[in-house]
N, C-alpha and C positions, 0 to 999 in steps of 0.2 A: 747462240740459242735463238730459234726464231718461230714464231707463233706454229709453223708445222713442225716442229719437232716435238713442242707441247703434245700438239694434237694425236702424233704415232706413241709418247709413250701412255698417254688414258688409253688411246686405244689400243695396243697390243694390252692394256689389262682387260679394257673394257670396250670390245669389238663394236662396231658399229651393229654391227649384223644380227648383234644380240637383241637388239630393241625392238618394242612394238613398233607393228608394221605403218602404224598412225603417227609414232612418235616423231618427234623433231631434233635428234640429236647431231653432233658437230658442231665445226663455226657455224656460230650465229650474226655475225658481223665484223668486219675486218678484213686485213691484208695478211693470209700465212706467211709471206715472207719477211713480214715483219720482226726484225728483232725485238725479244723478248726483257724488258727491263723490267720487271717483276709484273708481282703473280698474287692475284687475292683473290682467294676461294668462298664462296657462299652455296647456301644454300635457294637464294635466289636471286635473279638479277632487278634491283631498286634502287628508287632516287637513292636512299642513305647507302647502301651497296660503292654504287657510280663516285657520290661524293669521298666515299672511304679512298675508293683506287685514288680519284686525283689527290687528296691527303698522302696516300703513300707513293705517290707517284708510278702506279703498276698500271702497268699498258694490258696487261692482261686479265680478264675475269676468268674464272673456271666455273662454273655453278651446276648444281645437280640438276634444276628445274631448268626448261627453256626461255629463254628472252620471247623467241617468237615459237609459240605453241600450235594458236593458231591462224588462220588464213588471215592477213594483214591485211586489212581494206583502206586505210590512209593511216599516216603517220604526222599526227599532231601534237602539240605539246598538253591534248585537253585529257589525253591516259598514259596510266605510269608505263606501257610499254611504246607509247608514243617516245614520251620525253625520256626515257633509258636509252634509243633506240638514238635519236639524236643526238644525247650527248656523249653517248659512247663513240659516233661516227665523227661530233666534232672534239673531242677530246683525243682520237686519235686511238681509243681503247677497244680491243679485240675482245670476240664475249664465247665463247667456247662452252660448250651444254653437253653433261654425260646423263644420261636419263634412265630410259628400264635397261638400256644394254648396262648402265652400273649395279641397275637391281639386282640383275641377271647373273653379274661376272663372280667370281670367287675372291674374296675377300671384299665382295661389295656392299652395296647398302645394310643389308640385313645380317651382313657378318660384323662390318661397327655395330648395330645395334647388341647383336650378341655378343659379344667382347665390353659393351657398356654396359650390359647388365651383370657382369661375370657369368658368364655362360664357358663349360669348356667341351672341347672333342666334338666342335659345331661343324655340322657338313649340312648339303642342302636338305629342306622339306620335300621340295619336289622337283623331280628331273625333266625335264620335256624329250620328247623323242624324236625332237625334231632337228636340223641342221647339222646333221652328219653326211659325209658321202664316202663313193667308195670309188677310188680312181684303178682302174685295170689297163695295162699298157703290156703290150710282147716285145720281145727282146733277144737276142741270142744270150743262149746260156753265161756266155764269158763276160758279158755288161751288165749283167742283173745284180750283182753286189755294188757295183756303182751306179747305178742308175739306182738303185732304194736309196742309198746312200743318201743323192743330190736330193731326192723326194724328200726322203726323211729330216733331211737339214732345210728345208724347206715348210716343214712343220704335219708333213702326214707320217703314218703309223703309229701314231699315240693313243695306246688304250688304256686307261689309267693310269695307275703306277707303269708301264710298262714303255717302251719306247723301241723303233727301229722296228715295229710288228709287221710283219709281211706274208703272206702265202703265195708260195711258186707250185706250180705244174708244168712240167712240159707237153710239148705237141710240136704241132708241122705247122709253121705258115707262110701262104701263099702268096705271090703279088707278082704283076707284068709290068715293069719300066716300060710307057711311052718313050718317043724319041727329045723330049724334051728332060726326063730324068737321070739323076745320076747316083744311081742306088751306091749304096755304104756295100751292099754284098750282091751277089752275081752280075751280071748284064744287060742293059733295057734292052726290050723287044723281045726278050725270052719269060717263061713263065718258070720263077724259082722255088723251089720247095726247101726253105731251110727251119732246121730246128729250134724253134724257138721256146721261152719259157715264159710262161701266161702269173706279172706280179701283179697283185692286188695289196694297196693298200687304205687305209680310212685316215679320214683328215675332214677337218669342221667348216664349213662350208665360209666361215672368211677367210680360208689360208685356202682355198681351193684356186683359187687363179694363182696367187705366186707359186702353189703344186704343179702347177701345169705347165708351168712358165719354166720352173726347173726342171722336171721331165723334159720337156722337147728342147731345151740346151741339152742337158746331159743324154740322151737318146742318140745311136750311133745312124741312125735309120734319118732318111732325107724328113720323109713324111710318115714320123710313127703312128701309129692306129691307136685310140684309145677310146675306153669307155670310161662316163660318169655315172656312175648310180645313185641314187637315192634312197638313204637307208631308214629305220625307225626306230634304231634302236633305241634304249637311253643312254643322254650324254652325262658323262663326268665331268664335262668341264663348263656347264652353267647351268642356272637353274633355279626356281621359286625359294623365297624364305629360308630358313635357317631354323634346326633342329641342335641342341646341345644339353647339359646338364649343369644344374649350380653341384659346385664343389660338395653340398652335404645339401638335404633334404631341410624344407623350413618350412612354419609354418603358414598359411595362405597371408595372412594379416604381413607377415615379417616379409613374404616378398612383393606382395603390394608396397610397402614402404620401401622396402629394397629397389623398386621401379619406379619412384616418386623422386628419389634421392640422386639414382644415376642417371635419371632422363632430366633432371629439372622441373619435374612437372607439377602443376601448381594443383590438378587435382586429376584424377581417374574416372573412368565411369568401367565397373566390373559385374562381373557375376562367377558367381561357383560358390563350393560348401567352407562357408568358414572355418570348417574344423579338418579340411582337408591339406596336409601335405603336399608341398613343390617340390621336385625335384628333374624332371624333365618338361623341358622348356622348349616350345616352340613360339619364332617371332618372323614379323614379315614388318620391317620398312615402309611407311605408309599404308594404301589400303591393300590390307591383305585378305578380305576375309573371306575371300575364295579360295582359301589355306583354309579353313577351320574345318571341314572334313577330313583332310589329309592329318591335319595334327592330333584329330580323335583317334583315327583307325594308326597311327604310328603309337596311340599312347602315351601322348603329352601331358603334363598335369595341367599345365598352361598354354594359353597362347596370346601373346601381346602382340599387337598392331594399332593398327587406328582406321576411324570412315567406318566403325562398327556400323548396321544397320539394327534400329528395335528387334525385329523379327529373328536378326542372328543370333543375338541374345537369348530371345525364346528357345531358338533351338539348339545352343550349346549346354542350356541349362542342364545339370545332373550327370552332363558327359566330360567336362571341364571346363576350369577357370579361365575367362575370358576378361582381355587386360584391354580398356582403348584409350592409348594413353598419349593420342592428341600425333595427325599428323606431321606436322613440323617435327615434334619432339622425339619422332621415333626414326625422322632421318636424316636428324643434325648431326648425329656421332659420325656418319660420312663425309663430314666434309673437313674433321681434323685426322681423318684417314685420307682422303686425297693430299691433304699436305703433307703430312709421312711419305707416301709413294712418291710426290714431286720434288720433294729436298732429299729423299735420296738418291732418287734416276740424277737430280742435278749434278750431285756430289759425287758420283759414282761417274759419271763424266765431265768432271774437272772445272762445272761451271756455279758462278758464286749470284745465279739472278736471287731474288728474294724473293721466297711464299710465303703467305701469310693467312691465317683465316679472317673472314670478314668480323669486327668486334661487335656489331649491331647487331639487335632481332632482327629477323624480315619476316616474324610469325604475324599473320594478321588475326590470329586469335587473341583476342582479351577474356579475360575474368573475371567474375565479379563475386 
């Protein structure tokens, strides 16, 4: 097991692709080809973090937040991402950052938080309509079940629940071999007319190069023709915040406390009718509160996040209960779901490295 194998299984959860365009996700310092002797997951990368791995002796960190966020102007030992930064390079320790594409992914950030607060039947708040495409390639009739095939097992025609999805037409297509080609059908130098069938299928725009990569392997054609499109529809397969329900309806006071107890949080800052009824729940990981729209018009009785603004307050008032119950606290429950998904990808392939969660805060909020 070696720091790039780490890296493909987050990321076939949690695509690169999926993050903001600003964000800093991947290695953050290290050798991929580095074998992997264990694994300590946090929620951020810090001196007590750094000191934990060399205690456990884990060459690897996984953390949700980035090491280097942003633009690095020197690296000294006089700030904590100076001196992380150094001691991870001479300790020999790789630091690995899944960030909004974890927000983003499904069973990510804000599906731990929904799953910590008993939340069930959680799917996203919001879908974006972005990062779909649609690949169209021609064919003669008699390759078009294998040629979808190769595509398909390549990771395009997935619309939902549904898989292997494809649309064929036929038609006539044209093309004249130079004397440098060596056409799969008729002759160069001649112009051939054969019948072909026009497949289109949809795939997410980070499995769109290995699509294509398996199309023109599996493609009987020298040089097959293809189009990429760019679609808007919305996607199933990521997407803002997490919408669910508590098993039974409660009162606002009992899931205030119900949110105090499963987050750990030492206190809330809220608003809504105290005499109002929980039972549909919406939460966003960190700052969500550009979710608090979408959670009113879906009809949520609550919405928990954290980075509330005063003003959002004002404006959720009377529409629903609004939870800000402290950013660390609302996306710590991710990081003993990263350890779940890494001792089992390990187990599930036969290898015995150790994960573990970081046992330190690295919340820099205190209480008083």
């Amino acid at each position: 097991m070696d720091v790039r194998t780490v890296q493909e299984i987050m990321e076939s959860w949690a695509p690169r692709q999926l993050a903001w365009e600003k964000d800093n996700t991947g290695l953050q310092c290290g050798d991929p080809d580095d074998a992997v002797r264990g694994v300590l997951v946090a929620l951020d990368v810090t001196d007590s973090v750094l000191q934990e791995a060399v205690r456990h002796r884990a060459n690897l960190i996984v953390s949700h937040h980035p090491l280097l966020f942003r633009p690095v102007r020197s690296v000294t030992p006089r700030d904590e991402t100076g001196r992380c930064l150094q001691a991870a390079l001479k300790r020999n320790i790789s630091v690995y950052a899944a960030h909004t594409n974890l927000d983003f992914a499904p069973d990510g950030t804000s599906f731990a938080l929904a799953d910590a607060i008993g939340l069930q039947g959680s799917t996203f708040l919001h879908r974006p309509r972005t990062l779909l495409k649609k690949i169209v390639t021609f064919v003669p009739a008699r390759d078009a079940d294998r040629l979808a095939a190769a595509m398909s097992g390549a990771g395009a025609g997935s619309i939902g629940n549904y898989r292997d999805c494809t649309f064929r037409a036929e038609g006539t297509g044209t093309f004249r071999g130079n004397t440098l080609a060596s056409p799969a059908v008729g002759r160069k130098g001649l112009l051939e007319r054969i019948p072909e069938v026009r497949l289109e299928m949809v795939a997410a725009e980070w499995r769109l190069e290995r699509v294509i990569a398996a199309m023109i392997k599996a493609h009987p054609y020298e040089e097959p023709a293809y189009d990429v499109h760019a679609l808007e529809n919305w996607s199933g397969e990521h997407g803002m915040g997490v919408v669910g329900e508590l098993p039974r309806s409660e009162p606002l006071a009992a899931f205030l406390a119900r949110t105090k107890r499963s987050l750990k949080v030492q206190s809330l800052r809220w608003t809504g009718d105290p005499r109002s009824r929980i039972r549909k729940v919406a939460v966003c990981g960190g700052s969500g509160s550009e979710l608090i729209d979408e959670a009113i018009r879906q009809g949520s009785d609550a919405f928990v996040t954290a980075d509330i603004r005063y003003h959002s307050f004002h404006h959720a008032a009377g529409s629903i209960a609004l939870v800000d119950a402290g950013h660390y606290e609302t996306e710590y429950p991710v990081v003993p779901a990263i350890v779940r998904r890494l001792r089992k990808e390990f187990h599930r392939r036969g290898d015995r490295v150790a994960v573990q969660a970081a046992t330190r805060s690295t919340n820099p909020v205190r209480y008083a």
